[in-house]
C-alpha positions as CSV (number, residue, x, y, z in Angstrom):
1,X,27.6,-11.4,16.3
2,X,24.5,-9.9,14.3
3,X,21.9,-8.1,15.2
4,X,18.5,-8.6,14.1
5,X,15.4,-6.8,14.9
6,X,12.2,-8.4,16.1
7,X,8.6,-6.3,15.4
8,X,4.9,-7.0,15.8
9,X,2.3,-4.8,14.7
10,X,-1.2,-5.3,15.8
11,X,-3.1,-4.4,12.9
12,X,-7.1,-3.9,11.9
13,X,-6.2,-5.7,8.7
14,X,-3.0,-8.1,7.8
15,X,-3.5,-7.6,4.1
16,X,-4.1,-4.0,4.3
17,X,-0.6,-3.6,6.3
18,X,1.1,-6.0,4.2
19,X,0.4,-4.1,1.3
20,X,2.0,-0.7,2.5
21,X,4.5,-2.8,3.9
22,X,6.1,-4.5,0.7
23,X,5.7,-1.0,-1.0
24,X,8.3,0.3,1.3
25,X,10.9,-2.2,1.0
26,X,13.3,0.2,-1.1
27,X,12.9,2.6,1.5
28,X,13.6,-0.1,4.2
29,X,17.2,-1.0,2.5
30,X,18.4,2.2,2.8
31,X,17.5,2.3,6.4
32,X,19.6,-0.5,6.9
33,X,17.2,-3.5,7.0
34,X,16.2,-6.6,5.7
35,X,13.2,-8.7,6.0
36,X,14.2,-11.9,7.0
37,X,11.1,-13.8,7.9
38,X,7.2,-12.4,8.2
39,X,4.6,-14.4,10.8
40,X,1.2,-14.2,10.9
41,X,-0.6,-15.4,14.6
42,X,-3.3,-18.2,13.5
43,X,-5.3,-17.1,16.2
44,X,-5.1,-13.2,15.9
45,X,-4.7,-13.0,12.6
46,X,-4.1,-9.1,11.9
47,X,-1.1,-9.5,14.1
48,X,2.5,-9.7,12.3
49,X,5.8,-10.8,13.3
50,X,8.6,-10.1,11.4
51,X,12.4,-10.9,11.9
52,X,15.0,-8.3,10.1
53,X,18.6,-8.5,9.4
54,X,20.2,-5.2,10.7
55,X,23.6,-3.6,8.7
56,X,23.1,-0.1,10.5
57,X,21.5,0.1,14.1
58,X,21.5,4.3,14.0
59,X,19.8,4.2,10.4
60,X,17.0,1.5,11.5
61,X,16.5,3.6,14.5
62,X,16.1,6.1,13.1
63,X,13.6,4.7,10.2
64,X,11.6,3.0,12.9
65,X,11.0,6.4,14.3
66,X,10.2,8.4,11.5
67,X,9.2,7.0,8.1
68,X,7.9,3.5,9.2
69,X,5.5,5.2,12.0
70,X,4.4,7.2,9.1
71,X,3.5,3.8,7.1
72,X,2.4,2.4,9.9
73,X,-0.1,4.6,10.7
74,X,-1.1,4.6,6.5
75,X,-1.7,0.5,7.2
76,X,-3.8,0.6,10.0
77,X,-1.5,-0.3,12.8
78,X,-2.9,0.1,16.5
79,X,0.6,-1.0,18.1
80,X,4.0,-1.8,17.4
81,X,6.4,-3.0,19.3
82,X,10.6,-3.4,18.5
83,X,13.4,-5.2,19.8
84,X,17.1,-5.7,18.9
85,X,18.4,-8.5,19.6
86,X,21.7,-10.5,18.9
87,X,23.0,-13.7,18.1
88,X,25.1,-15.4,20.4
């Protein structure tokens, strides 16, 4: 089965967090991810979706904790929320 990851971040502006967001997608491989799919809300538009492939649970746990709360506070998020999920 694979595992995917499912995150929004609230943010005080989409295209400021978008911005640091692309810049870390090096850093993002090598924790293990991949962006599948980004949403935007139509009618709260500074709030993101975005569905990730996942090749190492530990190392995307452990990016989510550390380096990507970093970025995330650098964008501008107020809240972020993850979930791993599976296919079945």
């Amino acid at each position: 089965m694979a595992l995917q990851l499912i995150s929004r971040y609230d943010t005080d502006d989409f295209d400021a967090w978008h911005g640091v967001f692309r810049s870390e997608r090096e850093t993002m491989g090598h924790a293990g991810l991949s962006v599948l799919q980004i949403w935007r809300e139509p009618d709260r538009p500074a709030t993101a979706w975005v569905l990730w492939r996942v090749n190492d649970r530990s190392a995307a746990a452990a990016f989510l904790a550390g380096e990507a709360r970093a970025g995330a506070e650098r964008a501008g998020v107020r809240d972020a929320v993850h979930h791993f999920v599976q296919t079945v």
